[in-house]
C-alpha positions, 0 to 999 in steps of 0.5 A: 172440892165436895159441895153440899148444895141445899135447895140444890133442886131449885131455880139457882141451886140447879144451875149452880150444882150443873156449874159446879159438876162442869168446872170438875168439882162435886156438887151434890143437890139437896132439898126436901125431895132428897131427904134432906129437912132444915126444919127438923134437921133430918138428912143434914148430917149425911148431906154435910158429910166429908163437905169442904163447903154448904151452900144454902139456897133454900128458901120459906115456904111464905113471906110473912111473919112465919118466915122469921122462925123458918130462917131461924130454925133453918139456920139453926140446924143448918150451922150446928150440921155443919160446925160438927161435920167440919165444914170450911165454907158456908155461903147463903143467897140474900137480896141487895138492900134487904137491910132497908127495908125494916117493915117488911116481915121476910126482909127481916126474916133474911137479915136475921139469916145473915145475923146468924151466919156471921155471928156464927164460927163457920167462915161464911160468904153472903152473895146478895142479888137483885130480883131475878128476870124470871120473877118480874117476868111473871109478876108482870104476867099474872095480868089477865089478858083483859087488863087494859090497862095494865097498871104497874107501880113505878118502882126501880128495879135492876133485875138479873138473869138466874143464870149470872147469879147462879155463876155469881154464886159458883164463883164464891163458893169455890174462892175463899170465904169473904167473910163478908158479903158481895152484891150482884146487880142486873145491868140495867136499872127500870121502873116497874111500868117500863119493865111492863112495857118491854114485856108486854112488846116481846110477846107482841102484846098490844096492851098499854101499860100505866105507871100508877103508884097507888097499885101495890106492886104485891111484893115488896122484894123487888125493891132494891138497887145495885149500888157498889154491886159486881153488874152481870151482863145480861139484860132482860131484854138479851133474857126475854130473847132466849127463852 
């Protein structure tokens, strides 16, 4: 099987074209240091060629307004590439409860990603995941070393290792098109500040971490839960461990 792989240079896209090539499939990456611009369309028709599936990875630039029109554009392009190429299969990477959170400019932006993929007539499959380890992980240290104390707000979270997901992705993308979409969920559910806690410890660092909900947690992505999600296997503390 041929797979296009755009953003295939990045955090999940790597892992999945190193999966894909392993399992004896042929994953090639694409992204803009390849050639390949979803927002001019540059590149995508000789990345979709001969593709069996395309699988979209990639991501805006920011998370405000702007990123409706990346999303739109992107999708745009990336669709009518890949009806004129034949390809069977398309598949995006999205957030578990990105639809519950109407306020939030690139939430929006991602359900309108979705909208566009299944309204449009390539047989398509959504994989939606909670935030990754490794984004909480650096949100929680972008702490200066003299914050004492840390100030964390206390909203759930159920994070996941690139890894499963990227497995997650794999699975779907070799399977038949879901027509649909499928949610993948960390093992373990958090609040913010006790996720805080656990980092901290690892790194042997003795700061004390305060639940505080009138701090932002700057970045209204990590929301979301697993409900009726595939649960992966690692948790973070298994991922804090490995690295």
């Amino acid at each position: 099987m041929k797979i296009a792989v755009i953003g295939g240079t990045g955090l999940i896209g790597s892992q999945v074209v190193k999966l894909l090539n392993e399992e004896g499939h042929k994953a090639v990456p694409h992204s803009s240091s390849t050639g390949v611009d979803l927002l001019t369309g540059n590149g995508l028709t000789a990345a979709l060629d001969r593709a069996d599936v395309v699988v979209d990875l990639s991501n805006s630039p920011t998370f405000d307004e702007a990123s409706l029109a990346f999303f739109q554009t992107s999708m745009d392009n990336l669709l009518s590439a890949a009806a004129a190429a034949g390809v069977g299969h398309a598949v995006i990477l999205s957030i578990v409860g990105v639809d519950k959170v109407p306020d939030d400019p690139y939430y929006r932006a991602k359900v309108l990603q979705e909208e566009l993929l299944k309204t449009d007539p390539v047989p398509y499959s959504i994989v939606r995941s909670t935030q990754f380890d490794e984004f909480l992980n650096a949100l929680i240290n972008q702490f200066p070393d003299d914050a004492d104390p840390v100030r964390l707000p206390t909203t759930k979270v159920q994070p996941i290792a690139s890894a499963d997901i990227a497995r997650a992705v794999a699975d779907v993308v070799v399977g038949a098109p879901l027509n649909g979409t499928r949610n993948v969920a960390g093992p373990e559910v958090f609040t913010l500040d006790e996720l805080g806690r656990i980092t901290l410890e690892a790194k042997g660092d003795t700061r004390t971490v305060v639940g505080d909900d009138s701090v932002s947690d700057g970045d209204a992505r990590i929301l979301g839960d697993g409900d009726d999600a595939l649960i992966a296997k690692t948790t973070y503390r298994e991922w804090l461990a490995s690295r």
